[in-house]
N, C-alpha and C positions, 0 to 999 in steps of 0.2 A: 414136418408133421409132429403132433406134440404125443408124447411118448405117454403109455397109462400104465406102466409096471408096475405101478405105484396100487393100482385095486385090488389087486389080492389081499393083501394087507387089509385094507376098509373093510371088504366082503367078511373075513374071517372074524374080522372085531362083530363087524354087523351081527352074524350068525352067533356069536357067543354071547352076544348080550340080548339075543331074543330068548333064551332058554327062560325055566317059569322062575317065578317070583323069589328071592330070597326069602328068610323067613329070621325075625329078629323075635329076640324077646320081649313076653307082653309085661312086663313091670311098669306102672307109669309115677310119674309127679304127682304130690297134689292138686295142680290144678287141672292133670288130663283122667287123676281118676273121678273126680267132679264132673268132666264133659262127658266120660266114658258111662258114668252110672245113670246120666239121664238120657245118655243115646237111642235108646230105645224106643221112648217116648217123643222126642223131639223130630220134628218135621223142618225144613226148610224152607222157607218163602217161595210161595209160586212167584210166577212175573207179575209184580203189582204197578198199580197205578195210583200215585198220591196228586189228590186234585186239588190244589192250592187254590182256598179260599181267599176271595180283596177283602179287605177290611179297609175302615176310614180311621181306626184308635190309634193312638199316638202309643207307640212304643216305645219304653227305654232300656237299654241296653247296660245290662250290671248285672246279669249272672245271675238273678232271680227274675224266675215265669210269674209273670203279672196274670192276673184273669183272660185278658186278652187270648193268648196260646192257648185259652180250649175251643178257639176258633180253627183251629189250625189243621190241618191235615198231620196223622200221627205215622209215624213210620216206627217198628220194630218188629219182635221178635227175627233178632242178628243173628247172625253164624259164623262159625269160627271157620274159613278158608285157608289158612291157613297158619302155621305148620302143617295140620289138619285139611281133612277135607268137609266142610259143611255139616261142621258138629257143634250140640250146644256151648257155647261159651262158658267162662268162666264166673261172668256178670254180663248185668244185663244194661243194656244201650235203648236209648228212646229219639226221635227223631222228630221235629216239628216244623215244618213249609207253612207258609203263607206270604202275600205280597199286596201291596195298598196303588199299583198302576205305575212308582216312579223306583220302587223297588223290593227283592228279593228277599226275606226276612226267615232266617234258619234259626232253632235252638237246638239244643243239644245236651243230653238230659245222660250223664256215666255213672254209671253206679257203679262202686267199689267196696268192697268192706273191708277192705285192709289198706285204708286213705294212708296210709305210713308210710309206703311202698311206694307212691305215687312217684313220677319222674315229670316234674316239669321245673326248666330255668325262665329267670325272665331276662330275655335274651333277644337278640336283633331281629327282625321279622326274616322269614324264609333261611334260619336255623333252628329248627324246632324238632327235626328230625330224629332224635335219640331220646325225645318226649316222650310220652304218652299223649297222642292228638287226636283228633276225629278232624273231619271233613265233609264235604258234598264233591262230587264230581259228575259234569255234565255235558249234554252234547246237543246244542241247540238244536242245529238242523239233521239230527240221526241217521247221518249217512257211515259215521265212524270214520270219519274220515282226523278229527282233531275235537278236543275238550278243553273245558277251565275245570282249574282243580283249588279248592277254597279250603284248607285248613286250620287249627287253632291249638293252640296247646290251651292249661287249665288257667294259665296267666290272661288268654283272651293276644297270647301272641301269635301274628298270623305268618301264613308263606300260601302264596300263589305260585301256580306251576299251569303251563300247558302241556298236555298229551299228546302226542304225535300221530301220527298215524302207524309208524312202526312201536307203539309202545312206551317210548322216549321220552321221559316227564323234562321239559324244557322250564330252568329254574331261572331263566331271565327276567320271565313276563312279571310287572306288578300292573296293579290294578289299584284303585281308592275302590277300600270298602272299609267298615266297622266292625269292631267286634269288641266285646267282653267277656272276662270269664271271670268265677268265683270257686273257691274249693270251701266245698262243707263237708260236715261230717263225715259222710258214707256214698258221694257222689260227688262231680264236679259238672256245673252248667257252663254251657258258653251260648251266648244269643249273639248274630249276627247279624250286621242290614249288609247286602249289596246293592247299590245302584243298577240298575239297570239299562245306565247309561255308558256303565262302565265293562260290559258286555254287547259280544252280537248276539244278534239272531235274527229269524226268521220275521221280518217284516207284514207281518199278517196279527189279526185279534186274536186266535186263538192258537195254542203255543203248546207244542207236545214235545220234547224233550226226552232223550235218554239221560237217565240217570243212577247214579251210585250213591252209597254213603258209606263210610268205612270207617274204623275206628280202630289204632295201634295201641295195645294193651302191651308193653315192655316189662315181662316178668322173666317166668321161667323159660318161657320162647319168647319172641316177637311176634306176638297173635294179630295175625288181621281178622277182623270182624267185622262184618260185613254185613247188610240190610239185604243185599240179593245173592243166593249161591252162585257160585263160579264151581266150573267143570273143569278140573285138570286135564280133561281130556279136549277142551275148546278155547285157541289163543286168542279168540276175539274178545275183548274186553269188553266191548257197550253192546256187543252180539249177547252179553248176559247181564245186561240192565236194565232196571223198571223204569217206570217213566213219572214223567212230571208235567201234569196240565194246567195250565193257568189260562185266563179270558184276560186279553192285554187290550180288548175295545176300547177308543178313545184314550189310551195311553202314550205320554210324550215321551221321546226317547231321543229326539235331535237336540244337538247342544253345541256350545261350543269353550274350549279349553283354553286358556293363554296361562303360558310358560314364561315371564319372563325370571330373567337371569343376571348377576352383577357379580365381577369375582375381582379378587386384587393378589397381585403375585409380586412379591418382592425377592428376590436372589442375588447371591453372592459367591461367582465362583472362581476358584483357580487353573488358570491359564497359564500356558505355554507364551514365554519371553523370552527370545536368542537362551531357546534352552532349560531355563528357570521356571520356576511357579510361581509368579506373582496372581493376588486376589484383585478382581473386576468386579466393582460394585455395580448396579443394574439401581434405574431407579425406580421405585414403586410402578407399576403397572395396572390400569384398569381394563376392562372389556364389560361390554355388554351384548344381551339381543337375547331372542325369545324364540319358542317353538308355538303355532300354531293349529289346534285342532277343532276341526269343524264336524260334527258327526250327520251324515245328510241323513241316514237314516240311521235305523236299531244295525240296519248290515253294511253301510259303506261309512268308510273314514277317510276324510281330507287332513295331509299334517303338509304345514308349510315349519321353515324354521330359517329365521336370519339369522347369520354369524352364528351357527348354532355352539351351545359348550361341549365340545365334544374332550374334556378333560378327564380323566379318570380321579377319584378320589384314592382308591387303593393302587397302589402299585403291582404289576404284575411280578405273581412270586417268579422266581430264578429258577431257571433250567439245567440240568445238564446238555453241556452241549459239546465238553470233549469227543472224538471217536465221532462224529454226528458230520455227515454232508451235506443237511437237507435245514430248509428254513424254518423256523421254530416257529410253533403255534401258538395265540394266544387269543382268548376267549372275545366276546365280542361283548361290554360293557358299558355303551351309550345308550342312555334312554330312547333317543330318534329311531335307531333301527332295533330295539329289541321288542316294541309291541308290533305284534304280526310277521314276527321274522320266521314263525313256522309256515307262511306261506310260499316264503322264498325256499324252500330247501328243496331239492333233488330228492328222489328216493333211493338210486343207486350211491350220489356222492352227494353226502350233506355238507359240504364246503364247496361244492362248485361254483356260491352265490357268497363270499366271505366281505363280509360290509368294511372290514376292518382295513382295506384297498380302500377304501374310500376316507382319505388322511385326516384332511385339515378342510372341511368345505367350508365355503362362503355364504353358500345358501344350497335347502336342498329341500325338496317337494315329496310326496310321498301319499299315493292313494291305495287303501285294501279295503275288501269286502267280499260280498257272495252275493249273487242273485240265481234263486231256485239250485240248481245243481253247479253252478259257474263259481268258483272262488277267483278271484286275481288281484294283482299287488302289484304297483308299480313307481318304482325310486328312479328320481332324475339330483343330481347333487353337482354342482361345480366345485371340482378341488382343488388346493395348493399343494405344492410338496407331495404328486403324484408317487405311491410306490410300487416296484415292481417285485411281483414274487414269476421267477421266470423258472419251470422246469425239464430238467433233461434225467438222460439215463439212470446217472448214477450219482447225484445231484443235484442241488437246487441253489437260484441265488437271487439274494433278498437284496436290493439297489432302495437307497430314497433317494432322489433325484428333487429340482428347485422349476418342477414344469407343473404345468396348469393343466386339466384335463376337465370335459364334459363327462358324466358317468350316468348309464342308464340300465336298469334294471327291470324288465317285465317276467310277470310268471301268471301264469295262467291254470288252473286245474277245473277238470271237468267229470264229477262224479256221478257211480253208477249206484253207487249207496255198499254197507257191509264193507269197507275197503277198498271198492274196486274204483279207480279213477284214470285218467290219461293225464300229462302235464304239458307243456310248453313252458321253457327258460329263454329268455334270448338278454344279451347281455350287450353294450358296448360302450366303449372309452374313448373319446377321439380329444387329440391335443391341437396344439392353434395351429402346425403344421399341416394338419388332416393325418397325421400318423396315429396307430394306434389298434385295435382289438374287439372283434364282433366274436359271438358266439350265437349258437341255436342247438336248442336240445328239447327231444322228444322222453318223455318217460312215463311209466307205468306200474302200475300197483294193483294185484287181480288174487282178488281169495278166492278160492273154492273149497265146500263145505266148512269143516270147524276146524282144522289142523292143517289145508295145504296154501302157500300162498306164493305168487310169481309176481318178482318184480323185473322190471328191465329200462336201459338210459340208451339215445343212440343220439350222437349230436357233433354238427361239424365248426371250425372255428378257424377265424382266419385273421391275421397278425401283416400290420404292415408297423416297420420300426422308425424312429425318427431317426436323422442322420445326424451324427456329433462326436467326430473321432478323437476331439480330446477328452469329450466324456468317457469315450469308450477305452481309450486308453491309459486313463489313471482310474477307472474301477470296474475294469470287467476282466475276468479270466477268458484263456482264448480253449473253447468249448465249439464244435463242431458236431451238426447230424446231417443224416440225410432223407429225404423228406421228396417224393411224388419224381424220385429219383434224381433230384437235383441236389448238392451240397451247399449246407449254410453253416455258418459260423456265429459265435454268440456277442461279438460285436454289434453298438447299435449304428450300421452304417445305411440304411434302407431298404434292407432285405425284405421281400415279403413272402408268406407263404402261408399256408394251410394245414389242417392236421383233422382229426376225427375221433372218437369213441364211441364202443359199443360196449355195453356190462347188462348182465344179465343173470339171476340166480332163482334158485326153485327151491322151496324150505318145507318140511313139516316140522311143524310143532303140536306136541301132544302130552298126556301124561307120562307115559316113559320113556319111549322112543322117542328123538327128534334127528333132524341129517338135514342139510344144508347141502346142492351142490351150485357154484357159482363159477361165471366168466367174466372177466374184464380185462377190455382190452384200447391203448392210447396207442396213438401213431407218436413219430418221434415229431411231427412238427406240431404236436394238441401246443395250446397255450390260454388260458381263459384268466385275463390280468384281470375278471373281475371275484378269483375265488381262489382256493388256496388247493393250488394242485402242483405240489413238490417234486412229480416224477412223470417220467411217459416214457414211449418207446418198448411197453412192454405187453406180453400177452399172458394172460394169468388163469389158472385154474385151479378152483381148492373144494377141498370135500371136508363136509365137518358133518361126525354123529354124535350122539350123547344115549345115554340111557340112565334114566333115573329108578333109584332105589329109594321107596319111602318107607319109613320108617313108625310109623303113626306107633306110640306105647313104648318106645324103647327110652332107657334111663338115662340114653348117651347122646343118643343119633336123633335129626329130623329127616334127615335123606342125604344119600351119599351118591353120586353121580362120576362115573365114570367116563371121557369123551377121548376123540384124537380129531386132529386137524391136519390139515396133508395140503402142498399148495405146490405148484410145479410154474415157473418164472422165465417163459421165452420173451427174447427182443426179436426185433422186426426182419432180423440175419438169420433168427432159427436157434443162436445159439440159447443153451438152458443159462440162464442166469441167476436161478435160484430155485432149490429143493429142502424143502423139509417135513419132517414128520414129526409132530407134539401130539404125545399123551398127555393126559393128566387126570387129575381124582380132585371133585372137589366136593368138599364135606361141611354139612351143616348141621353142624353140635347144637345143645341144649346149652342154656343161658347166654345167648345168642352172640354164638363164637361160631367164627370160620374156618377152616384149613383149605389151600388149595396148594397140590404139589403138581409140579408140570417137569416134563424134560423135553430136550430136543436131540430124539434118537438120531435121526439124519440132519444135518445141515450143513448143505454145500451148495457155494455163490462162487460166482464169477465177478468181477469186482474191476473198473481201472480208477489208478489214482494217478496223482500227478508228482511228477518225479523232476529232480532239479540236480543241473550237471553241473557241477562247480567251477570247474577246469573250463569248460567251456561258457559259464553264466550262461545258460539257459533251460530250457526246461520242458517236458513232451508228457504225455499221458501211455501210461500203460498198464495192460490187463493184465490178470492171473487168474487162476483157478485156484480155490480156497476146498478145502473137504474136511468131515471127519468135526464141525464145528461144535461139537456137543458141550452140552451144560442142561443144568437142572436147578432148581429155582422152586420158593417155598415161599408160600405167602398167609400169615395168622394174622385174624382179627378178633376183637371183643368187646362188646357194650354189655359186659355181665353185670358192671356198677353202678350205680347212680353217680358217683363222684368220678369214675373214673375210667376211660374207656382206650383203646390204642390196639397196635397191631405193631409187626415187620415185616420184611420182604427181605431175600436173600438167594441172589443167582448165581453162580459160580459153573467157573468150564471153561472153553476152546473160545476167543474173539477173533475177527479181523481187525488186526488196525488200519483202519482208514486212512486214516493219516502217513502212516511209514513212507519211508524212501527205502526201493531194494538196496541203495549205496550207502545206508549207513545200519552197520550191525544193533545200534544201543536201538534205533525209533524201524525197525524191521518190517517193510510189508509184506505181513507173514502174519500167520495163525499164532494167538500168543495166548498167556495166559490173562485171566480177569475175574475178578469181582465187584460187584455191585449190592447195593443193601439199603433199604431205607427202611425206618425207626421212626414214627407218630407216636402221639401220647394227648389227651385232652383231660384236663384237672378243672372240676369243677367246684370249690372250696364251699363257695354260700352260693348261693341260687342266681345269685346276679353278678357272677364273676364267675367266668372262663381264661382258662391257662393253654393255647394248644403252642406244640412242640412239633417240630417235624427236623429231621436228620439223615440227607439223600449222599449216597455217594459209591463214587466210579473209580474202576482204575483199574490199571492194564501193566504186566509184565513182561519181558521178553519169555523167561521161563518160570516154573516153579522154583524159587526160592533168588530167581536172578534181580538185575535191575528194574527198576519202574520205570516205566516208558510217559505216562500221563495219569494223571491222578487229579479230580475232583468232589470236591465238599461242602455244600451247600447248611447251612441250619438257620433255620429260621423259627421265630418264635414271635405267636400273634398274642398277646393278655388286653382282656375287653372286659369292662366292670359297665355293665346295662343298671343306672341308677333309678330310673324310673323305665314305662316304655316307650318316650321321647329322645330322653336326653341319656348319651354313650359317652363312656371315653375308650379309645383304642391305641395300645403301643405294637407299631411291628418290628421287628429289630432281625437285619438276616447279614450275613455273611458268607461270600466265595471263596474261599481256598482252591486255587488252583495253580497245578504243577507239572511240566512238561519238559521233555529231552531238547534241549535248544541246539544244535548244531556247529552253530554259527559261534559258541563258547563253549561249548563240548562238555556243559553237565547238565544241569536239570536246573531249570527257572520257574521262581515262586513268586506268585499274583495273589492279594488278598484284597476284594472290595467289600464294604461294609454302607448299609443302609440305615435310616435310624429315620420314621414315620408313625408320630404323634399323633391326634386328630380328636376333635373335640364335634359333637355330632348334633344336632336338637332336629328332632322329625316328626311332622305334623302327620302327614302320609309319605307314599315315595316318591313326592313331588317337591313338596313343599318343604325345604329342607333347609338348615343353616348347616356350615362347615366353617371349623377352624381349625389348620393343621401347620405342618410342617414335614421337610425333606433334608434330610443329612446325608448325603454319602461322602465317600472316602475311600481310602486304598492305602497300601502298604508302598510304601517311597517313590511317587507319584512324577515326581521328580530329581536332580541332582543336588537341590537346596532344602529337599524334604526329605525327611529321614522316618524309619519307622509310620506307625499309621498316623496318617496325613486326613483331615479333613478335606472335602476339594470340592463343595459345593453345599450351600444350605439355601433352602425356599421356606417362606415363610407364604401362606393363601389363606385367604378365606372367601367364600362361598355362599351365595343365599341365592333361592329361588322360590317364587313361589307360587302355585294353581291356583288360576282363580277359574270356577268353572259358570258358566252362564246358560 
């Protein structure tokens, strides 16, 4: 039975932060005593409706309003939501909708009088964020359930994003659309067309829409301004938006998209020779094949894609992965599955559906859409070089394998409008053996009123393995659970078996008060090969409150929030395997800087690792109890400059090392000492040159002032010069340092890789693209015939594709 000692503690914080209001002082900024002297007077927009007139004029796009735009539907008198609550702004914002049947045409009208100030680079689309930008944000079918979100900085640079349903601005999605901007005197415009083809929606003539429009004014706060008020006391976002009507009678919106693609890779690397590194030249390399998109209507999408490019251009940055059991995540960056991949997500675990399982296809199909209340999405992909992310207790383990697998993907949602929907996921992978991995899951998402909302996932999955014991035997650990009372082991010999979850949580969110409490719970045989689920076998309960303090007038503070999180960690035995208690304070200063400090008053795990008997060459798993883990950790940030913006991070205290053997004193599985730190910096010199800097690193002691047990250092530095807003050039240059207790020579061994990642860019939209780059990496004496840092591999690629839409 799972033990609740732990609520007194909640309760008491609870009761101490419902007492009345602090009270801070009323001295303000310039620009809040300007909001504050017209407060008075100023009213806030009721719920409006902007009814978007058709026009047949030819519009052009360059940052000055033609005659045309006094057709247009006006949207203003904005308000400042925040730092503030729904008070006159600083300046004033103008808004202008209309559409001509084939597409969406927005202006956008900022007035400044202190244009000097202004913060815009001309910089890669979907980095605009530390700008000054406006947008539109909308919800076709107004259920709340998911949004497109259309941005622009003063340059007319854009960033699409989709809205979640939990809140979650999803910065994968691009979209073809246009935009312009211009900066004059005492304002800055930007006019924009969107297709409409490049959008869903509601398959009907007449078109009513939730909608927003928001504008980041980066001064003395981070002002959002905003054309509709928001209630701090209401977490529904489009629960507080006007609307947007257009007549779409007779309007075309079916189309269809080709993708094709040509890329050339040439490489040179060095190889293992009886020993040696000798260099294996490769010869040039082509590939081709295209993605196909058929739109049947405004709301379903057909994507077919042969041999599709599923290459990344950027590398994924470097992890810490010393002290770490569990398989490392990385982001999902192919075009194929990143339009409509908010369809696929879970509401409990938004990686239950992880594409990134899905390697090297050959070809892969792919249909989403909505009819009335009905969403659903569904990916079928044949792949090579199938991978496996397989996980247990106290660990996870990440296999690529030389197998073929079939890969299917459905997701279903069925809305009640306001948030509330039901889902269906069902997932399977079967290889030419018929071995392989089904899942099915039920889930839910249910608000009631303007602050409470219930979610919950319940879904069962069942795993038959293929048989191959020299695979199993030159790369699997021998890992064992047990499961519906039967014991298995993590060999893939043909075992098969079954496993289940349930998760379930219940949240307010409001103006000051919020509290989360949540359940989730895997069996030890869950396994779902087609999502990134690192752990199981556990049953979990955690409590989170906060209570926020605002600060509206003060010369320092915007609000300062105080919270704790509590979470109690049984396996399927009963035993506790994880407890802890985090406080923390986080606070949000004036010239829009952060602090957050946290500690970890309690933390005590139960932990096994795997231990190795010398004497006898072999090697068994075994458990401990860990207690007493404490550390505390500090986290600043700051966009107070225009040229110049960074933070750091700094955790220090009590770790486990995961890693250790109790048979060796120097690498001890035991409580030991550590820090960790990371150090960002972005240098913006002229407008169209960016400098970022990042500097992460770990490491672990037997004691305070003893030996080093493991120690990792990651720095990486991205410098990107945007020469027009086509054509980029990009250097990334990162480097590993890492160092470790080696046993096996009884001191400490030292790894150093180095990457070096050029790229020459020309982009029409985010489709149509040219690339020319390159890949260097390297490492510190690679081999016995290479000494110091060694080159050991360089690619030279280039890249073209291009939309043609019909």
């Amino acid at each position: 039975m799972i033990k609740i000692r732990f609520l007194p503690a909640v309760l008491i914080f609870t009761y101490s932060i419902l007492k009345p209001d602090f009270v801070f002082s009323q001295s303000s900024s310039s620009d809040e005593k300007t909001m504050s002297n017209a407060a008075d007077s100023f009213a806030p927009n009721p719920v409006l409706t902007l009814e978007a007139p058709t026009i047949s004029d030819l519009v052009v796009l360059d940052g000055v309003l033609e005659p045309v735009w006094q057709k247009a539907a006006k949207g203003y008198n904005f308000s400042v939501v925040s730092p503030a609550e729904n008070v006159k702004p600083p300046v004033e914002t103008e808004c202008y909708i209309m559409n001509d049947r084939l597409n969406l045409y927005v202006a956008f009208v900022c007035y400044d009088s202190d244009i000097a100030s202004l913060r815009a680079a001309m910089t890669e689309r979907d980095n605009i964020f530390q700008d000054d930008f406006i947008g539109i944000i909308f919800d076709p079918y107004g259920d709340h359930q998911s949004g497109y979100e259309f941005f622009v900085n003063p340059f007319g640079i854009q960033a699409d994003l989709l809205r979640e349903t939990n809140g979650n601005e999803n910065t994968s999605y691009d979209a073809v659309w246009y935009s312009e901007g211009k900066i004059h005197e005492d304002r800055w415009i930007v006019e924009a067309r969107i297709p409409f083809k490049s959008l869903r929606f509601p398959d009907r003539p007449n078109q009513k829409w939730l909608v927003h429009i928001l504008r980041i004014y980066p001064r003395q706060s981070r002002y959002q301004i905003s054309w509709m008020p928001f209630s701090r006391n209401n977490s529904s976002f489009f629960g507080q938006a006007g609307y947007l009507t257009m007549d779409l009678q007779n309007a075309s919106h079916s189309g269809i998209e080709f993708l094709p693609y040509v890329i050339g890779v040439g490489s040179h690397d060095l190889v293992d020779k009886n020993g040696l590194g000798r260099w294996r030249a490769t010869q040039w390399d082509w590939d081709a094949g295209f993605n196909l998109k058929y739109s049947i209507s405004s709301a379903v999408t057909l994507d077919f894609a042969l041999n599709p490019d599923f290459s990344q251009i950027e590398a994924d940055a470097g992890q810490i992965s010393v002290n770490n059991t569990f398989a490392l995540y990385y982001t999902e960056k192919r075009p194929f599955f990143l339009e409509g991949n908010d369809i696929f997500k879970l509401t409990r675990f938004s990686n239950y559906i992880y594409t990134r399982t899905v390697n090297n296809p050959l070809a892969a199909a792919k249909i989403t859409g909505k009819s009335d209340n009905l969403t659903f999405g569904f990916i079928s992909a044949y792949d090579e070089n199938t991978p496996y992310i397989m996980p247990y207790e106290y660990r996870s383990i990440r296999l690529n394998t030389d197998r073929n697998s079939l890969n299917n993907i459905l997701r279903m949602k069925y809305s009640f409008g306001d948030q509330r929907f039901i889902g269906l996921a069902a997932t399977s992978r079967i290889l030419r053996d018929e071995s392989g991995n089904g899942t099915l899951a039920l889930d839910a998402n249910w608000r009631f009123d303007k602050n409470y909302v219930w979610t919950a996932a319940a879904g069962y999955t069942y795993t038959r393995e293929f048989d191959d014991p020299v695979f199993s035997r030159d790369v699997m650990d021998s890992l064992s659970f047990t499961s519906s009372g039967k014991r298995f082991n993590s060999y893939f010999d043909g075992e098969s078996f079954g496993g289940w979850m349930l998760s379930s949580s219940f949240e307010r969110s409001a103006r000051r008060w919020s509290f989360s409490a949540s359940y989730d719970d895997l069996s030890p045989g869950f396994r779902n090969d087609a999502g990134y689920m690192v752990g199981n076998n556990y049953r979990r309960i955690g409590l989170w409150s906060r209570y926020t303090f605002y600060t509206d007038g003060s010369p320092v503070f915007n609000r300062i929030t105080p919270q704790v999180n509590v979470s109690r960690k049984y396996n399927y035995s009963g035993r506790l395997n994880d407890f802890w208690i985090n406080p923390a304070l986080s606070i949000q200063l004036k010239k829009q800087t952060g602090v957050y400090i946290a500690a970890m008053v309690v933390n005590n795990e139960y932990f096994k690792v795997k231990h190795y008997n010398s004497a006898a060459d072999s090697s068994y798993y075994k458990g401990k109890q860990f207690n007493a883990m404490r550390r505390i950790w500090i986290n600043v940030w700051s966009e107070a400059f225009r040229k110049f913006s960074g933070g750091f991070f700094v955790q220090a205290g009590k770790y486990m090392n995961r890693r250790g053997n109790e048979n060796e004193p120097r690498n001890p599985f035991a409580v030991v000492e550590g820090l960790e730190y990371e150090i960002w910096a972005t240098i913006k010199p002229i407008t169209s040159l960016a400098n970022e800097t990042g500097f992460v690193s770990f490491n672990l002691w037997t004691h305070y002032g003893g030996p080093r047990i493991v120690g990792q250092n990651i720095i990486r530095n991205t410098t990107a010069y945007q020469m027009t807003k086509r054509l980029s050039f990009r250097l990334i240059g990162e480097m590993i340092f890492t160092e470790q207790y080696d046993a096996d020579i009884g001191k400490m061994s030292h790894d150093v890789n180095f990457s070096v990642d050029p790229l020459v860019s020309y982009k029409i939209n985010p489709f149509t693209v040219f690339y020319i780059g390159a890949h260097i990496g390297g490492a510190k004496d690679p081999y016995f015939n290479r000494e110091g840092m060694q080159m050991t591999n360089h690619t030279l690629f280039a890249k073209f594709q291009y939309l043609m839409q019909m």
